[in-house]
Structures are given as structure tokens and as C-alpha cells.
N, C-alpha and C positions, 0 to 999 in steps of 0.2 A: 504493500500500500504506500502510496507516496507521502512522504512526510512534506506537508504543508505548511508553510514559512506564516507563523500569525502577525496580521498588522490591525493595526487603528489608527484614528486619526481624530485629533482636537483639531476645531476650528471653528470659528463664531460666525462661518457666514456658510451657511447649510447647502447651498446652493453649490459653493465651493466642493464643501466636505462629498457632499452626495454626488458630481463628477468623479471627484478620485476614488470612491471605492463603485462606481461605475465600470470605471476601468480595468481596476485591481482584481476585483470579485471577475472579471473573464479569462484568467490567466491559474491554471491547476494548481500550480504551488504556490496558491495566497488563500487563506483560511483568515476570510475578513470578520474580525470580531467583536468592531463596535464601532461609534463616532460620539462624539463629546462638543457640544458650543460652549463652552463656559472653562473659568480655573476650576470649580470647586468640583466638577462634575467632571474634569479631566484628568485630575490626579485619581480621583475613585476609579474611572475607568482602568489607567491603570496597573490598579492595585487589583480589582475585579478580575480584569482579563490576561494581563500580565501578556501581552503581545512581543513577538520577534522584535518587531520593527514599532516604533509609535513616531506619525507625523503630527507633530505640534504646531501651531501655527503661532507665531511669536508674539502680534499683539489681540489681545483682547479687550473687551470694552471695562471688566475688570479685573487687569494687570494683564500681567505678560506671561508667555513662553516658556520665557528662560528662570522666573516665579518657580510654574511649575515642574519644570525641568530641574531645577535644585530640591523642590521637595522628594521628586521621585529619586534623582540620583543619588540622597542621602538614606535613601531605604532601601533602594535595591542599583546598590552602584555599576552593577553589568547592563543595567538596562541600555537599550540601544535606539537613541531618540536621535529623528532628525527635525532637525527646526527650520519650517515652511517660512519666508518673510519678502514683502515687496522692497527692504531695505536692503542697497550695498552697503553694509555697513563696518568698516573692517575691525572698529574697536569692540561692536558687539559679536562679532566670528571668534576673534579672540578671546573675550569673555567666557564664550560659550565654549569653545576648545578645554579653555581651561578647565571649566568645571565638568567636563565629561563627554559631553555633548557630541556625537559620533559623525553628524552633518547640517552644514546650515544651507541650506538651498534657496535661490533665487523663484519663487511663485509663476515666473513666466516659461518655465519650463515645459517642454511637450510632455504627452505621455510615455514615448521611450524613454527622455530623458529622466524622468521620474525612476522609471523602473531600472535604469541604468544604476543610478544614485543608490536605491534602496538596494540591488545586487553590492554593489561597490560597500553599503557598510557591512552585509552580508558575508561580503569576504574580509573581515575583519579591516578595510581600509577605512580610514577617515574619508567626509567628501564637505570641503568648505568652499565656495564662491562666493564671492570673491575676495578680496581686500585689496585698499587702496595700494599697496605695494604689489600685491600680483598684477593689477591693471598696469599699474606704471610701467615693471617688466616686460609685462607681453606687450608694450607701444614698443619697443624698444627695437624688437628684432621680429623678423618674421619662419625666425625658425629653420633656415637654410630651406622651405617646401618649394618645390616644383610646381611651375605652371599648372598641371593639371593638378597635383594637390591643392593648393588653394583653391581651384575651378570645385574639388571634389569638397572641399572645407561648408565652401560655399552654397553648396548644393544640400549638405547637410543641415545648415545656420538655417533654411531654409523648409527645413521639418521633412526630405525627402529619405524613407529606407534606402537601404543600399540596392533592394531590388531595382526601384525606379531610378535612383542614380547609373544604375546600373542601363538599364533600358535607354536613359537620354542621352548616354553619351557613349553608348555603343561598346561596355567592357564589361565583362561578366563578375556574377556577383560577388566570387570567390577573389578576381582582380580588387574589388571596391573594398573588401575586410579586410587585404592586405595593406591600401594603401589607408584604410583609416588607424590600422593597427603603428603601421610608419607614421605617420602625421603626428600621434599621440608620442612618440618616442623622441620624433626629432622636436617637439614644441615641450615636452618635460608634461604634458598634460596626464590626468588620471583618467579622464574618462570622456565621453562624448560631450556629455553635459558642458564639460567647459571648453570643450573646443569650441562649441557654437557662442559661447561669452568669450572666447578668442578671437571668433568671424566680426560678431556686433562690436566688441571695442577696435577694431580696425579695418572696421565699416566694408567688410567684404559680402 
């Protein structure tokens, strides 16, 4: 039987929450087990549910994220929360780093990019975007990519699979994994998610 990955998600704007386990609940290894709008109702979740993964969403209309994020990780310090927020904000990534906090993700992300992230702390890696220091870096250099990397960067920033990357520029799709796997290696990037906050800060 497949062992299914439990998530939840805090967020005070329902509309939001109920998109993302729209999507999540279609995918065999996510065992979705709750959503939460409020602080008070979002640490009880969970303590109730005790999820893989819990996306928090940072502000709320009474307090914050990272509130509840400190209550939980002082109870159960393995817990593995990423924090949802429309803020670049690099002193609160930092903040949150510090006190445990496994990924702080930018809210305009696609839904691969989403599941990307949530794999990413998955495999025990951190996943933070951005800070004003990794913007400043990545203006800096473009990574030694080739023509058609960037074209493929591009393609992606873009919201396209590597299927139809694949189909518009006439290289198959096994060619399009290798060159996002290269791209990621030669720009120091973790995962997809930020390559496409690589494309937007240098407007490709």
C-alpha cells in the first residue's frame, strides 16, 4: 500500500486554502488532512493531525505564521512547516530559518512549483525564496546558460511542462530534464521554483 505523505494547510482566505488542497488531494501520495483560517485553530490542527508537511500562511488577521510556527516548533521540533507569504522578505526568511522553519515560499507560485517545494523539504532540503542578497547575486551573473537555456529558463518562468517545452521547440522530453537539471547546476539553484524567480528578476 502506498505510504501517503500527510499535508495541511493554514490560511485565512479559504478560497486560497481550498485551490491548494484542490490540487494536492489529485496527486496518490498526499493524504490531505485538514485546512485551518485562523492562529488558534491552526496550531490545534496541528496538534490534531500532526501532518508531513503543514503550509502556513504567514499573515493573518490575528497574528502571524511565524506566531504559530514557534508555538508548534516548540512542541514538536521535527515538525516540517513551510511558510506561504506575498512578502520578499529577507529578514523574515531569516527569522524563520532560524527558528526551524523548513521553507518560506513566495504565494505566486504554480502548482508544480508548489509540489516541487513540498518534495524539496520532503527530501530533507530547506526551500527559502528569496532574500534580498540572493536577488542581488543572481542580477549579477547569468550563470554561464546557453542560448537555448535561457530560451528553455524562459519557457518555464512561463508555467510550461517540459512536455510542451518540449513540443514548441522541437526537442524531446528527456533533452528538456537534462537541460533543466544543467541550468539548476550551473545557476547554484535548488529547484525549479527559483529558477523561475531567476527568469522574473532578470526579466526573461
Amino acid at each position: 500500500m502506498l505510504n501517503r505523505t500527510k499535508i495541511a494547510i493554514a490560511d485565512d482566505h479559504k478560497i486560497f486554502a481550498e485551490g491548494i488542497r484542490s490540487v494536492l488531494k489529485e496527486l496518490d501520495w498526499i493524504n490531505w488532512v485538514g485546512e485551518a483560517f485562523n492562529i488558534r485553530d491552526a496550531v490545534q490542527l496541528y496538534i490534531d493531525r500532526r501532518p508531513d508537511i503543514y503550509l502556513l500562511d504567514y499573515h493573518f488577521p490575528d497574528g502571524t505564521g511565524y506566531q504559530v510556527a514557534e508555538k508548534i516548533l516548540t512542541q514538536y521540533p521535527d515538525a516540517s512547516i513551510i511558510l506561504l507569504s506575498m512578502e520578499n522578505d529577507h529578514e523574515i526568511m531569516l527569522e524563520c530559518q532560524a527558528l526551524g522553519v523548513k521553507g518560506y515560499i513566495i504565494k505566486n507560485l504554480s502548482s508544480d512549483e508548489l509540489i516541487e517545494a513540498i518534495e524539496t523539504v520532503l527530501a530533507n532540503q530547506s526551500c527559502f525564496m528569496w532574500g534580498n542578497d540572493a536577488t542581488a547575486l543572481m542580477k549579477e551573473a547569468e550563470g554561464g546558460l546557453s542560448k537555448r537555456e535561457k530560451e528553455i529558463v524562459s519557457l518555464i518562468s512561463k508555467g510550461l511542462t517540459s512536455q510542451e517545452i518540449a513540443d514548441a521547440i522541437n526537442l524531446s522530453v528527456l533533452t528538456i530534464n537534462t537541460h533543466r537539471r544543467n541550468i539548476l547546476r550551473k545557476l547554484n539553484l535548488k529547484n525549479t521554483a527559483m529558477m523561475v524567480q531567476y527568469a522574473r528578476i532578470n526579466k526573461w
